[in-house]
C-alpha positions in Angstrom: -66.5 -11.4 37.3 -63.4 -13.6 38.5 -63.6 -16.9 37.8 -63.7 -19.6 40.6 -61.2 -21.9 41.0 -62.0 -25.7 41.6 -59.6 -28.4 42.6 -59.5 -31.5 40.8 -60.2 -34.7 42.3 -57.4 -36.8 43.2 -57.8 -39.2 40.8 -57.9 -36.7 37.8 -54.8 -35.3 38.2 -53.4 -39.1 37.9 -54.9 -39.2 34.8 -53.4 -35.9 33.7 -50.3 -37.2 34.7 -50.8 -40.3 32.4 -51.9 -38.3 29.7 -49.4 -35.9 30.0 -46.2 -38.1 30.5 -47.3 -41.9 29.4 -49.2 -41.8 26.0 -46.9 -39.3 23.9 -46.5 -42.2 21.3 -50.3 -42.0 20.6 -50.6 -38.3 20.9 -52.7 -38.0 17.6 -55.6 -39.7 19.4 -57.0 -36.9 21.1 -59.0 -35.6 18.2 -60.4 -38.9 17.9 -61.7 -38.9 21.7 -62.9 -35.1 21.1 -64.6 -35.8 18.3 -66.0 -38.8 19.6 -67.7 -36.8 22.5 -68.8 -33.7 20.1 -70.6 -37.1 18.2 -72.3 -38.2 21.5 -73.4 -34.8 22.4 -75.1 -34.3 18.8 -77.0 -37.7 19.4 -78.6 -36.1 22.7 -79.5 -33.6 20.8 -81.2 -34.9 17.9 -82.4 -37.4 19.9 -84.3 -35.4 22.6 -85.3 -32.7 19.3 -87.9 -35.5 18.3 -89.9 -34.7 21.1 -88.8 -31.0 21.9 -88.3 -29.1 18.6 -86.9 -25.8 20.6 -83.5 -27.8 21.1 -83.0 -27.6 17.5 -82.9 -24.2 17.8 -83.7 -23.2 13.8 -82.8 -26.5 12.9 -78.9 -26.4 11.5 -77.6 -28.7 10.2 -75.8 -31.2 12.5 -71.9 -31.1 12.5 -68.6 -31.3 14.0 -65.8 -28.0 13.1 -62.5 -27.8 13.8 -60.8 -24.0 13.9 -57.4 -23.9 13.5 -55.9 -20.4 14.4 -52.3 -20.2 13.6 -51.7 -16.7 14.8 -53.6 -18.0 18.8 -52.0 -21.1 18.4 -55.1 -22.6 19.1 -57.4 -25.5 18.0 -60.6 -25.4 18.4 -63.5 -28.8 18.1 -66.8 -27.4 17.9 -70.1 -29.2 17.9 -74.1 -27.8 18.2 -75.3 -31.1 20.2 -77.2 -31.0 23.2 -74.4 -28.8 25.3 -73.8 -28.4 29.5 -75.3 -26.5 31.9 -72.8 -25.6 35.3 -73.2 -29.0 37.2 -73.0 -31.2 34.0 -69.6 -29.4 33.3 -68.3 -29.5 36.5 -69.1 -33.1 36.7 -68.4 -34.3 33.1 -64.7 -32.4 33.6 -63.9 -32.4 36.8 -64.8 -36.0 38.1 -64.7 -39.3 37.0 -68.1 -41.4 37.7 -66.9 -44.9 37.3 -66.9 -48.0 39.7 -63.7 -49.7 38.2 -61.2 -46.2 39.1 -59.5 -47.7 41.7 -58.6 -50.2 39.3 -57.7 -48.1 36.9 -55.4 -46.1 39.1 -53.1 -49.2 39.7 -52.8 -49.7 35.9 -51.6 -45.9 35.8 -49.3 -46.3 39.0 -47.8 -49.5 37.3 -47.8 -47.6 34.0 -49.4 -50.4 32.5 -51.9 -48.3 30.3 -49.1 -46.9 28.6 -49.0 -50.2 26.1 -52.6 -50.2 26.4 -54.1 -46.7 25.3 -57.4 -48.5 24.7 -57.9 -47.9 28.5 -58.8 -44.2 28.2 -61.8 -44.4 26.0 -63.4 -47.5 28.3 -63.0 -45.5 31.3 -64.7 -42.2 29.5 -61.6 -40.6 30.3 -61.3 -39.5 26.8 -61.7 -35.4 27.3 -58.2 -35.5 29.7 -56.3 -36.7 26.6 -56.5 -33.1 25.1 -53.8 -32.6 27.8 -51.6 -34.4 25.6 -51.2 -31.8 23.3 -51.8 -28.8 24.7 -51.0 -26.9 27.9 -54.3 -24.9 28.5 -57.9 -26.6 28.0 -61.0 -24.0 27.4 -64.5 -25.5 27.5 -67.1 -23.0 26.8 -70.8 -24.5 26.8 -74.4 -24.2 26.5 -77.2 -26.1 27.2 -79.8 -26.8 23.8 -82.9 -24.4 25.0 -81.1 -22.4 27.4 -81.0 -18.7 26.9 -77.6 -17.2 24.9 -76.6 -15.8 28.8 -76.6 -19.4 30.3 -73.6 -20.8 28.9 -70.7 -22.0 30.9 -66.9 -21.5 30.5 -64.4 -24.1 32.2 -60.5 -23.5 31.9 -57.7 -25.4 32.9 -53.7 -25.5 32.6 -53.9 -29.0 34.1 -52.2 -27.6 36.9 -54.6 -29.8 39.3 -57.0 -26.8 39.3 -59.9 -25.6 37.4 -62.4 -22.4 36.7 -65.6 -22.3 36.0 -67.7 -19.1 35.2 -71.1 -17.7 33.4 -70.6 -16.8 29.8 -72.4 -15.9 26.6 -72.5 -18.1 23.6 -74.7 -17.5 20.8 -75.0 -20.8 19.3 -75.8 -24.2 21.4 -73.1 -26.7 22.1 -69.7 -26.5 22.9 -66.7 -25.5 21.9 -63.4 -27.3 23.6 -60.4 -24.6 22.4 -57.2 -26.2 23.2 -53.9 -23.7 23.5 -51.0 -26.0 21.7 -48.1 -26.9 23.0 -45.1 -25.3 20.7 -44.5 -28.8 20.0 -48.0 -29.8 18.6 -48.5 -27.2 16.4 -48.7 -29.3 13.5 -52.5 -30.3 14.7 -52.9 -26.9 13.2 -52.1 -28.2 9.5 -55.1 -29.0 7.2 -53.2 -32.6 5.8 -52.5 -33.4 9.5 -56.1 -33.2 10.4 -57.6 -34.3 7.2 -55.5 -37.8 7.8 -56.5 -38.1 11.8 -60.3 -37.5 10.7 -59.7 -39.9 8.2 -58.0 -42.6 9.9 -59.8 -42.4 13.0 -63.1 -40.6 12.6 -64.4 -41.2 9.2 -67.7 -43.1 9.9 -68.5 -40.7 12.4 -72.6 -39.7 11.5 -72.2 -36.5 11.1 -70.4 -34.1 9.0 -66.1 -33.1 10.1 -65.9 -29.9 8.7 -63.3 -27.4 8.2 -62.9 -24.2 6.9 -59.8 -24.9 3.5 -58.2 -22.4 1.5 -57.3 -23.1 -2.0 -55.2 -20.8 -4.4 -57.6 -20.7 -7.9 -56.8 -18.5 -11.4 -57.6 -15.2 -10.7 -60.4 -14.8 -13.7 -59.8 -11.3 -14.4 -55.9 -11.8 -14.3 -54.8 -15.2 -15.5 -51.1 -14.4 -14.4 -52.2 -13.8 -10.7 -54.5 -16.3 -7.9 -56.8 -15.3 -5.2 -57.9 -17.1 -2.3 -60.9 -19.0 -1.8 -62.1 -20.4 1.4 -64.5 -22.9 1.7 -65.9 -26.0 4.3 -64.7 -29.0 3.1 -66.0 -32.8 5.1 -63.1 -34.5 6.1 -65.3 -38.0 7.4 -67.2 -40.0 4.5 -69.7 -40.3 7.1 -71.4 -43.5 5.5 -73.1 -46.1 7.8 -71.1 -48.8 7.1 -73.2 -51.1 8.7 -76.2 -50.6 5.9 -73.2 -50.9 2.7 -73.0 -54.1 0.8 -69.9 -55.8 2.6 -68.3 -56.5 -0.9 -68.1 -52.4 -0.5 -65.8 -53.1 2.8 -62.1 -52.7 3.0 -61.0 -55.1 6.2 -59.2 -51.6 7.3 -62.5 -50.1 7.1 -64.5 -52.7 9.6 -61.4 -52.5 11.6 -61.6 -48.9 11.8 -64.9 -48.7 12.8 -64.4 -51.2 15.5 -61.8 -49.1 17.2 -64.3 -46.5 16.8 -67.3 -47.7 18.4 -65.2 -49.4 21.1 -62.2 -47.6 21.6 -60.1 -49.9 21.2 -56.6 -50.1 19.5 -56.3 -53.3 18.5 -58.4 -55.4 15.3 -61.1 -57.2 16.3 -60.8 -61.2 16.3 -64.1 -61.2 13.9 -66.4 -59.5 12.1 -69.8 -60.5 11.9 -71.6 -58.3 9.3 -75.3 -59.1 7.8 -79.1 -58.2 6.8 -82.0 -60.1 7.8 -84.7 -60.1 5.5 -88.0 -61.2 6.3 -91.1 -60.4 8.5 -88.7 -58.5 10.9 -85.9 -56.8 8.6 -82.8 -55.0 10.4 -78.9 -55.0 9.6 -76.3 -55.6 12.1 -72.9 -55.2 12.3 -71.4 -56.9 15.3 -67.4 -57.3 16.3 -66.0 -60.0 18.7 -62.9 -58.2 20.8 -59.3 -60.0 20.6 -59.1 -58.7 24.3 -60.8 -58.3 27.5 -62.2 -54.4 28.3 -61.0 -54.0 31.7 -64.4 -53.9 33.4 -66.3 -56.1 31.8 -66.9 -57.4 35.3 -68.1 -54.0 36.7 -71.9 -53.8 37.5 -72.1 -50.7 35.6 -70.3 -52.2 32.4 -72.3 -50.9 28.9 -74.4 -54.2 27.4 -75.3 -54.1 24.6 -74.9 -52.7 20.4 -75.8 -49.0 19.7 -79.2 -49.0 18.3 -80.2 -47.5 15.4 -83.9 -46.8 14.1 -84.0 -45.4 10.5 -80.3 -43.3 10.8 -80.9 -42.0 14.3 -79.0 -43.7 17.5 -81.5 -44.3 20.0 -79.4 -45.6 22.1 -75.8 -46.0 22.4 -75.9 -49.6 24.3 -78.9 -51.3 24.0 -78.7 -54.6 26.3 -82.5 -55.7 25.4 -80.3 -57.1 21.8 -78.1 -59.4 23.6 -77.9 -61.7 26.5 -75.5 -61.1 28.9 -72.6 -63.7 28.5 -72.1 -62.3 24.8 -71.6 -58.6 26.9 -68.3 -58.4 25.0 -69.7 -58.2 21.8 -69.2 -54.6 20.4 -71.3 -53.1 17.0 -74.5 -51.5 15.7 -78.1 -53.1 14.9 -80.6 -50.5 12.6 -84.1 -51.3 12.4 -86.8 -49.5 10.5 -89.4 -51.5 12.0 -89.3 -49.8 16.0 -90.7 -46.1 16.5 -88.2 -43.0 16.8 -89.6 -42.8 20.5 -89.0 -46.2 21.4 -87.9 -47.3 25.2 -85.9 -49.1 27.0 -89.2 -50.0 29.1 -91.2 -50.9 25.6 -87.5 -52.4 24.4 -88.2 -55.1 26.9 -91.4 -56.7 25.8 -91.0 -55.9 22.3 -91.5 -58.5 19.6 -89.5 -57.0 17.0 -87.1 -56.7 19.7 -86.9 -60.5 20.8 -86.8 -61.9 16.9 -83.9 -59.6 16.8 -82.2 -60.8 19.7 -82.7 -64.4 19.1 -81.2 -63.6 15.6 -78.3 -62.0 17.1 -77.5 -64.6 19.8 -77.8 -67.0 17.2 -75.3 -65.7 14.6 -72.9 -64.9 17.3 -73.0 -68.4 18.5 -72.8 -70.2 15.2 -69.8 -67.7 13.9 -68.1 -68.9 17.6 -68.6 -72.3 16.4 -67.5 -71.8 13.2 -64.3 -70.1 14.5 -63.3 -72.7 17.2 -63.4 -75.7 14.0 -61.9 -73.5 10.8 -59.2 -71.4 13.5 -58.7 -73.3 16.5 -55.8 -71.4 17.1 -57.7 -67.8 17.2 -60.5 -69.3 19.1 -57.9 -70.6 21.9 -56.5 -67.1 22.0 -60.5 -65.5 22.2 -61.6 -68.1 24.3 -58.4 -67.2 26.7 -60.1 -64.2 27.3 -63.6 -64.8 27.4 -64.4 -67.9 27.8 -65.1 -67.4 31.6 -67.8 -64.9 30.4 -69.4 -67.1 27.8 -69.5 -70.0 30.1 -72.4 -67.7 32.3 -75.0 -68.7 29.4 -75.2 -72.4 30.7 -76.8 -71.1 33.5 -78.5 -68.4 31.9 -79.7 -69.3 28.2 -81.5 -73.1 28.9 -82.5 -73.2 25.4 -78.5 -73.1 23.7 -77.1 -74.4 26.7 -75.7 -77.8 24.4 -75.0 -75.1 22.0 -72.7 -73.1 24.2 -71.3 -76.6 25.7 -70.0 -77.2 22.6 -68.1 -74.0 22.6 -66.0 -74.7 26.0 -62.8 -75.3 26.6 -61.0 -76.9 29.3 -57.4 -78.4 30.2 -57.4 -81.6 31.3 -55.0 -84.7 32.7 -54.3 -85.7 28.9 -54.1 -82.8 27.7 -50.2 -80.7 27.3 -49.6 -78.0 30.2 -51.3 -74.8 28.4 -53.6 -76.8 26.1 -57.3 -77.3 25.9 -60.0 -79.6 24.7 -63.4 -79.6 24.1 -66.4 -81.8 25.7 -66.8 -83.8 22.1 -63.6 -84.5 22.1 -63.5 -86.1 26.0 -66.4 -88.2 25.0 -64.4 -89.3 21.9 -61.3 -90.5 23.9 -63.9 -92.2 26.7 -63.2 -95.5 27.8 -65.5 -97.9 27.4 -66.6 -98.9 29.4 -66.8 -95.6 31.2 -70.6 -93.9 31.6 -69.8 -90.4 33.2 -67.6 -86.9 32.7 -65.1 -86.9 35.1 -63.9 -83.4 36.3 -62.7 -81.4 39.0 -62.5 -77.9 40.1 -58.9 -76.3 41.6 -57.4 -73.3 41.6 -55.1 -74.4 39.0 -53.9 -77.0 37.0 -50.4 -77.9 38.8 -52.6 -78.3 42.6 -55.1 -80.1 41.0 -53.2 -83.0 39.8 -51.3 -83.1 42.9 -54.1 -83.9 44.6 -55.1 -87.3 46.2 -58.4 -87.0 44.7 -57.1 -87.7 41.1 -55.1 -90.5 42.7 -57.4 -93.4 41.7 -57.6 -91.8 38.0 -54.2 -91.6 37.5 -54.3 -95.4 38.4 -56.7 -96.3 35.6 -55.9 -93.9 33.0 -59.3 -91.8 33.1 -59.2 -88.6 31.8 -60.5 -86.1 34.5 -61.3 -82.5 33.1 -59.6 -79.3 35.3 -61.5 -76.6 35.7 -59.5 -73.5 37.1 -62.8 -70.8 36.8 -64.3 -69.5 40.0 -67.7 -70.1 38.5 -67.1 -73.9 36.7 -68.9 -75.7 39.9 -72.2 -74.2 39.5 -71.8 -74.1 35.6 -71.5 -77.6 35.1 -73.9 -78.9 37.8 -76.5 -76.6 36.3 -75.1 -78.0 32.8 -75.6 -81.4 34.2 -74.7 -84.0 31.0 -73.2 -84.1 27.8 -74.2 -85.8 25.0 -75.9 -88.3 27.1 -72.9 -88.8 29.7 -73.5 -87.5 33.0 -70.5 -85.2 34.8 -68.9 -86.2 38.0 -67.3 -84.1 40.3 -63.9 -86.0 41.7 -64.1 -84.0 44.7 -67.7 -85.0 45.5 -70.2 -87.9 46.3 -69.3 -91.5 46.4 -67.2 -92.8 43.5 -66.6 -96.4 43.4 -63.5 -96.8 41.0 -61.4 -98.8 43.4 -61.1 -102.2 42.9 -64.9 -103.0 43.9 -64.7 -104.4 47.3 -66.1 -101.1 49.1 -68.7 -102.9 50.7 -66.1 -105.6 52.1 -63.6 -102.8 53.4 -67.0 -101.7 55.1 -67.8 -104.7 56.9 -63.9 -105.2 57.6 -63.2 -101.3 58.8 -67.2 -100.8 60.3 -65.9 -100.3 63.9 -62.8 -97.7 63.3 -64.9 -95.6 60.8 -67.6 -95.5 63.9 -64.7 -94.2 66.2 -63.3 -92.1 63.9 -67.5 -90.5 63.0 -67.6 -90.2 66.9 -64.4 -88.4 67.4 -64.7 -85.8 64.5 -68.9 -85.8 65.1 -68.6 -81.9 64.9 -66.4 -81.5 62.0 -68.2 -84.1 59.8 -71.2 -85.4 58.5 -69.5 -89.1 57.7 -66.4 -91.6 57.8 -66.5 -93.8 54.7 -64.2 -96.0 52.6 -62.7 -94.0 49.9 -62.8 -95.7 46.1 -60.7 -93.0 44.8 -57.2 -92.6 47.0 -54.2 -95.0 46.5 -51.6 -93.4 48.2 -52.8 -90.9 50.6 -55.0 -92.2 53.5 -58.0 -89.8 53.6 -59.5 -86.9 52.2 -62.3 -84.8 52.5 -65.2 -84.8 49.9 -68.6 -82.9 49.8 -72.0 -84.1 49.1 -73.3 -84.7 45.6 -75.3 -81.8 45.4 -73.0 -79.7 47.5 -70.7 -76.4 46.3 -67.3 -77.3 46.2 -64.6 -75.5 48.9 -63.8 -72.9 46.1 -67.0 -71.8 45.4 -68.3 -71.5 49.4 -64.6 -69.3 49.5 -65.7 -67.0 46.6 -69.7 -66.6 47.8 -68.5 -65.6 51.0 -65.4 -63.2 49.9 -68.5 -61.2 48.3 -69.8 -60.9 51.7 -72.6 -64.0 50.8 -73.4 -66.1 54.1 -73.1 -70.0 53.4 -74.7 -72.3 55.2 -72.2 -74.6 57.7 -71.9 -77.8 55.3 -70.2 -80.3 57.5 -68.1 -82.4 54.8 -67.8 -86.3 54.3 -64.0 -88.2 55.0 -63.2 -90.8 53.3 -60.4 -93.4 54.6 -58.1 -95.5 52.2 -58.5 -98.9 53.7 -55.2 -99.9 51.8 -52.9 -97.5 53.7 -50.3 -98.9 55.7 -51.3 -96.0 59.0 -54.9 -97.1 58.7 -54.2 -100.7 59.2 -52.3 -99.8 62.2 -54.9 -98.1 63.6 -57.2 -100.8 63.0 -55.1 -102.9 64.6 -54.5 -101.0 67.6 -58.2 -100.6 67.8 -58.8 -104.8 67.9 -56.2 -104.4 70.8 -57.3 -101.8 72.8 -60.7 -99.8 71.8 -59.6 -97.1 74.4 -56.6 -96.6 72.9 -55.8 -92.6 73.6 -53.1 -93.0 70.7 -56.0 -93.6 68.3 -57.7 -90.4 69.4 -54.9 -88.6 68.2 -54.3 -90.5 64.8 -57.7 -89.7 64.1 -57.4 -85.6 65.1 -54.3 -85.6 63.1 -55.5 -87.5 60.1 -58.5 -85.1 59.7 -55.7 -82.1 60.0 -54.0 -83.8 57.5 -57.4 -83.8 55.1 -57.4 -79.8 55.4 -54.0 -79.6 54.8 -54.5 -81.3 51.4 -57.2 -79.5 50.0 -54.9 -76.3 51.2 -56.6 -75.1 54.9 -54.9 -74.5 57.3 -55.4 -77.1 60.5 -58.1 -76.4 63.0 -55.2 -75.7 65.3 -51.7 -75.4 63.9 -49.8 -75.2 67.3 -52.0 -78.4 68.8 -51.2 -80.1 65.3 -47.6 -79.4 65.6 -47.1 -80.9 69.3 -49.2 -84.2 68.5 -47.4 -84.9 65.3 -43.6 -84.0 67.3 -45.1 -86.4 70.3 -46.0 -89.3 68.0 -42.9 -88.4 65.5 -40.3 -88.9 69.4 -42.5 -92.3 70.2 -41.5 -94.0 66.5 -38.2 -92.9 67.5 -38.1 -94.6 70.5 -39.6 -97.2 69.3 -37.2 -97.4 66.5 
C-alpha cells in the first residue's frame, strides 16, 4: 500500500530549519529530548495500567532501548509506553499545539534560540531535534491495547513533507529509527551514548538499556576470546528526590533540573527536603535563573510532577502551588494520596492543602533567605521574576507582608539600575513623614521627569518607581507597610506644598471656576496643586482610581473601562497662572483666557505623554498667542 504524503505545517518546517542549521553546537541533545518523550509515554502507560491491566500487555518490564545498527547506519530509541494511534501521530509530529508559536517563530527568524537551546523542550518541540542528526526520521507506533495490525508508521526526510501508513508491530510503543547523517555516526558508538545517557538522562525512572558486547577468555581455549552480548543500564535511575541530600553531588541536582525543565542553564536554588509528621511527603523543588518564555501563556504548565509511592501521577500538578510561584520547577512524592487520585479530588484534598501550604512556605522563606545572605543573586532572580511574584499580593491575603518583604523597586535615591526593598524605604523615612510615596511610569527616566515628582524633589522625599504594568493594582490591594500607608504621586490630593492650599483657594476660587466650566467635559475638577513647582498644571486621578497605564493595558486586552473624567490641578505659584488671574480681575470675558485654559489642559496630556485632543487646533493657538508676545515684545 503506498504511503500518503502529508505536508507539514508552516511552522514546522521553521523549526526544521532551526534544528537543522542553528543548534549544531548542541547536537548531542537529541537523545535527551527522545528519551525524554519514550519517558512520558511509559508514564501513560503505567499510569492508565492501574485501572486497565490489558495495556500492560503481559506485563514487561518498563524500559527505554537504544539499537545501534552500524551496517543500516541507523539508531533506533525504543520504548513499550502507552504508544499512538493514526491521529495522535499525525498530530503529535506533524503540528505544533501551542499558543505562544508565533512567538516562538520570531525568536527562530531572529535566530535568537540558537544561544538559547532551552527553547525547544518548553515549546514540546523536542521530537524535530532528531533532525539534527539525521536526514530521515521513522516513527513506527502502536497504541497499548490495540491489536498487533493497528500500528502506525510515519516517515520523513524533513523535506517539508511526511507519510503516514498502517503497519504491524508486535510489541506496544514506539520505536523512533533515525537514518544518520555520515557525520553523526558516532551516536552509533557504545561510550558516546553511555556518556549522553549519563550526562543528560540518568535520573530518568526507568531503565536506558542497550544491547553491549564484551570480549571474555574463551574457557575451553585460554589463548582465544568469544563474544558475549548482554543489556547493560546506562541511567542510575534513582529518585533523587527520596536520597539523603548529603548523597547529592551539586552536578547531580543541576542535572536533574535541566531534566525536568529542559533547561540548559543551573538553577539559581535548590530547595531539597522531607516533611515528617502527620502528613509525610518529600519534595525537591528548583527556582529557575531565567524566565521560560511563556510563562505568561494561558496554557503555561503549573505546577511540580507528582509522585504517589514511585509512580508520576501527574506531570504538573498546580493544586501544589499557587500561581505566582508558577516558575518553580521539581517533584513532590507522597505515600499518603491513592494511586487513582484526581485533579478534581486534588482540589479539596487535605493532604493536598498541608502540602501546599508547606511548599508555599519553604519557597517563600528560602526567597527570603536568598534576598539577605545573596543580594546579588536575588537582584538577578528577582530581574526575572519579580513581576510574577508580585501577583501573590493580590492573590495570597494571608503572606501578603510576607511577599512585601520580598519586593524590589528602584527609586529617586536609589543608583540608575538599583533596587531597594520596602524596609529599607521605611528606614531612610523622614520624620516626620507618615506615608509610602510612589509612582507608577513606564520607566524610570519619564518618571522623574515628570512634574508630579516636582514637589518631592523640592523636599528630599524618596518616592518609589514602579515600571510593572501590574504595580497600581498591586499596591493599592497591598495597601500599607509596616504601618505606613502608600501614596500614589499621581493620585488624590497631596498637600506637600508649603501649606497655604486653602489660601491659594480663596485667592484663585474664581479662575479655577472658569477654568471647571471651560474643560466641564474633560474633567471632574480644577484644584490647587501641592505637588508642582515648576510646571503649571497637571492632571491627577482620584484616590481610588487606576492610574493612565493601567486603564491603557486593561483596554489593549480588549477590557472596556469606564470614562473616568480626571482632576487638574493648577500651580498657583506659576508665573502664566498669575497672568491669567490677572487678566481675569480685568476682564472676566476675556476670549484670551479661553484659550490659556484649552491650551494649558493640552499641555497636561502632553506631560503625562497623550497626544492633545487636537494637535492641529493646538498648534494654531499656541503660533497665534506665540505672534501676539511678539508683538507685544
Amino acid at each position: 500500500m503506498t504511503a500518503n504524503k502529508h505536508a507539514f505545517k508552516a511552522e514546522v518546517n521553521k523549526i526544521l530549519d532551526l534544528m537543522i542549521h542553528s543548534l549544531y553546537s548542541h547536537k548531542e541533545i537529541f537523545l535527551r529530548e527522545l528519551i525524554s518523550n519514550a519517558s512520558d509515554a511509559i508514564d501513560k502507560a503505567r499510569y492508565e495500567s492501574l485501572t486497565n491491566s490489558a495495556l500492560a500487555e503481559g506485563g514487561e518490564a518498563w524500559k527505554i532501548q537504544l539499537v545501534p545498527d552500524k551496517a543500516a547506519g541507523t539508531l533506533t530509541i525504543r520504548d513499550n509506553g502507552i504508544g499512538m494511534t493514526r491521529d495522535e501521530a499525525v498530530e503529535a509530529l506533524g503540528t505544533i499545539a501551542h499558543s505562544g508559536t508565533k512567538e516562538f517563530m520570531k525568536l527562530l527568524e531572529a535566530r535568537e534560540v540558537k544561544d538559547n537551546p532551552e527553547l525547544i523542550g518548553q515549546f514540546g518541540v523536542g521530537f524535530y531535534s532528531a533532525f539534527m542528526v539525521a536526514d530521515k526520521v521513522s516513527v513506527l507506533t502502536r497504541k497499548a491495547g490495540a491489536a498487533e495490525d493497528q500500528a502506525v508508521l510515519w516517515e520523513s526526510d524533513a523535506d517539508g513533507t511526511y507519510s503516514i501508513d498502517e503497519a504491524t508491530k508486535p510489541a506496544k510503543g514506539t520505536d523512533v529509527v533515525l537514518h544518520l547523517k555520515e557525520d553523526d555516526k558516532n551516536y552509533l558508538e557504545e561510550w558516546e551514548l553511555r556518556k549522553i545517557v549519563k550526562q543528560y538522562s540518568d535520573f530518568i525512572e526507568y531503565p536506558v538499556v542497550m544491547n553491549v558486547t564484551r570480549d571474555k577468555p574463551d574457557p575451553d581455549d585460554k589463548d582465544k576470546t568469544i563474544s558475549e552480548t548482554k543489556e547493560e543500564t546506562f541511567n542510575s535511575q534513582k529518585a533523587i528526590w527520596l536520597k539523603d541530600k548529603s548523597e547529592i553531588t551539586p552536578e547531580e541536582y543541576n542535572e536533574f533540573y535541566k531534566h525536568i525543565s529542559h533547561d540548559f542553564t543551573d538553577p539559581a536554588k535548590v530547595i531539597h527536603y522531607r516533611a515528617e509528621g502527620t502528613t509525610e511527603f518529600s519534595a525537591l523543588l528548583y527556582l529557575p535563573k531565567t524566565r521560560p518564555f511563556d510563562i505568561f501563556y494561558q496554557d503555561y504548565k503549573i505546577g511540580p510532577a507528582l509522585y504517589v509511592r514511585r509512580v508520576q501521577i501527574m506531570d504538573h500538578c498546580e493544586a501544589m502551588l499557587p500561581t505566582y510561584l508558577r516558575f518553580v520547577k521539581g517533584v513532590v512524592e507522597s505515600s499518603d494520596l491513592p494511586l487513582n487520585v484526581s485533579r478534581e479530588i486534588l482540589q479539596d484534598n487535605r493532604t493536598v492543602a498541608v502540602i501546599k501550604k508547606n511548599l508555599t512556605k519553604k519557597v517563600l522563606d528560602t526567597l527570603g533567605e536568598m534576598k539577605k545572605e545573596e543580594p546579588e543573586a536575588y537582584n538577578t532572580f528577582y530581574a526575572e521574576f519579580g513581576r510574577i511574584l508580585k501577583e501573590g499580593i493580590h492573590h495570597d491575603w494571608e503572606r501578603r507582608e510576607a511577599i512585601a518583604d520580598l519586593l524590589l523597586f528602584e527609586s529617586t535615591k536609589t543608583e540608575g539600575g538599583k533596587r531597594t526593598t520596602l524596609a529599607e524605604y521605611v528606614e531612610r523615612m523622614q520624620p516626620d513623614q507618615k506615608e509610602i510615596y510612589y509612582m507608577t511610569g513606564s520607566d524610570r527616566a519619564s518618571a522623574e521627569a515628570s512634574p508630579y515628582l516636582e514637589v518631592f524633589k523640592e523636599k528630599g522625599l524618596e518616592v518609589l518607581i514602579m515600571t510593572d504594568d501590574i504595580d497600581d493594582i498591586i499596591i493599592s490591594g497591598l495597601g500599607s507597610y509596616k504601618e505606613k500607608e502608600f501614596q500614589s504621586a499621581i493620585k488624590g490630593d497631596l498637600d506637600l506644598g508649603d501649606g497655604k492650599k486653602d489660601e491659594k483657594k480663596k485667592e484663585f476660587g474664581d479662575l479655577l471656576e472658569l477654568m471647571k466650566e471651560e474643560l466641564k467635559e474633560q474633567v471632574s475638577d480644577v484644584r490647587i496643586s501641592g505637588r508642582l513647582k515648576d510646571s503649571a498644571v497637571c492632571l491627577v486621578a482620584g484616590e481610588h482610581d487606576l492610574d493612565p497605564k493601567m486603564v491603557k493595558m486593561f483596554q489593549a486586552m480588549g477590557q472596556e473601562m469606564p470614562k473616568g473624567q480626571r482632576i487638574l490641578e493648577v500651580n498657583p505659584d506659576h508665573a502664566l497662572i498669575a497672568r491669567m488671574k490677572e487678566l481675569f480681575a480685568a476682564e472676566k470675558e476675556n476670549a484670551q483666557l479661553k484659550e490659556y485654559v484649552g491650551l494649558l489642559y493640552d499641555q497636561a496630556l502632553l506631560l503625562e505623554g497623550e497626544a492633545p485632543r487636537n494637535p492641529v487646533s493646538f498648534a494654531k493657538v499656541l503660533s497665534k498667542l506665540m505672534a501676539d508676545g511678539v508683538k507685544l515684545g
